[in-house]
N, C-alpha and C positions, 0 to 999 in steps of 0.2 A: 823303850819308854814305858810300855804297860808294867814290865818287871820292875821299877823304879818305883814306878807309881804305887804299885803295891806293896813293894815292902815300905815305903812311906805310909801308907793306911795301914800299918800293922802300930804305926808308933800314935794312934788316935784314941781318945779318953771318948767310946762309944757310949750314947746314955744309954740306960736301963729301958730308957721305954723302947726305944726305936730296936734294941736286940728282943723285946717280949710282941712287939709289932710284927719280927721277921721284916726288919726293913733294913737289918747291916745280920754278919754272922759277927762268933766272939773269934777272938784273938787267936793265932796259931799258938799251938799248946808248946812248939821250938824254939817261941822268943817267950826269954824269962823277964817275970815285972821288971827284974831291976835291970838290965838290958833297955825296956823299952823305956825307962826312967832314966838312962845316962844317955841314951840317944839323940833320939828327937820325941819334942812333949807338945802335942797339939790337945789342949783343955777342951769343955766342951761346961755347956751348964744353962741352965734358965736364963740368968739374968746377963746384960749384957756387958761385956769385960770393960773395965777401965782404963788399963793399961796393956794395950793391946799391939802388937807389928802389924798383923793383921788378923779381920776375924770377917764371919760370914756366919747368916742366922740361916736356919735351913732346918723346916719341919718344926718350929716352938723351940729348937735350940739355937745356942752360940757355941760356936768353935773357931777359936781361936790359937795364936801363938803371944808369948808374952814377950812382951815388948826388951826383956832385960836377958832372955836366953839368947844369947848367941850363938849359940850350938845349932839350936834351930831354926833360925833366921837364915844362919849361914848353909843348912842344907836347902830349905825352899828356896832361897837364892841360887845356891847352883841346880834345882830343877827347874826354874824358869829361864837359867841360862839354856839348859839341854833344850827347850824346848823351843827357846829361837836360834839355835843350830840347827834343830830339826826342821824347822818352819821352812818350805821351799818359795814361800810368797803366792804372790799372784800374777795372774796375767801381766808382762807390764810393757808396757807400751815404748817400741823400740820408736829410735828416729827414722822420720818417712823421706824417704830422698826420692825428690821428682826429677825425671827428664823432659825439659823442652821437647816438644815432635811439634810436626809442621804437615 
């Protein structure tokens, strides 16, 4: 799941500020722009998107998916499949069989 994850964050439109903060690194220099452009496109920017699948503000920015890529919707969609395969639950409460005693 962490290697997923990652190469997923390689396809992220990181702002300027937050790489001049040291608060993300840049891009591996192995994925070329236009690779990360036919992939998967998760936008990022000040203001908040309009047409959006999903988005999440985090530190003064928006980052988002657009609502019209399906390329990209249809990857976050199977990494949230992996991740309730992965998921083992929780404790869960078997049935309690009692014995009468006397």
């Amino acid at each position: 799941m962490l290697q997923i994850l990652s190469a997923f964050a390689t396809y992220i439109d990181v702002p300027q500020a937050h790489l001049a903060a040291n608060r993300a690194i840049t891009v591996s220099e192995s994925t070329s722009p236009e690779a990360r452009q036919t992939a998967v496109r998760i936008h990022s920017g000040t203001e908040k998107p309009t047409d959006a699948f999903a988005a999440v503000f985090y530190r003064g920015h928006w980052f988002w998916i657009d609502d019209g890529d399906r390329q990209t919707k249809r990857a976050l969609t199977a990494v949230m499949f992996f991740f309730t395969l992965e998921s083992t639950g929780g404790a869960e409460k078997l049935p309690l069989v009692t014995i009468p005693a006397q």
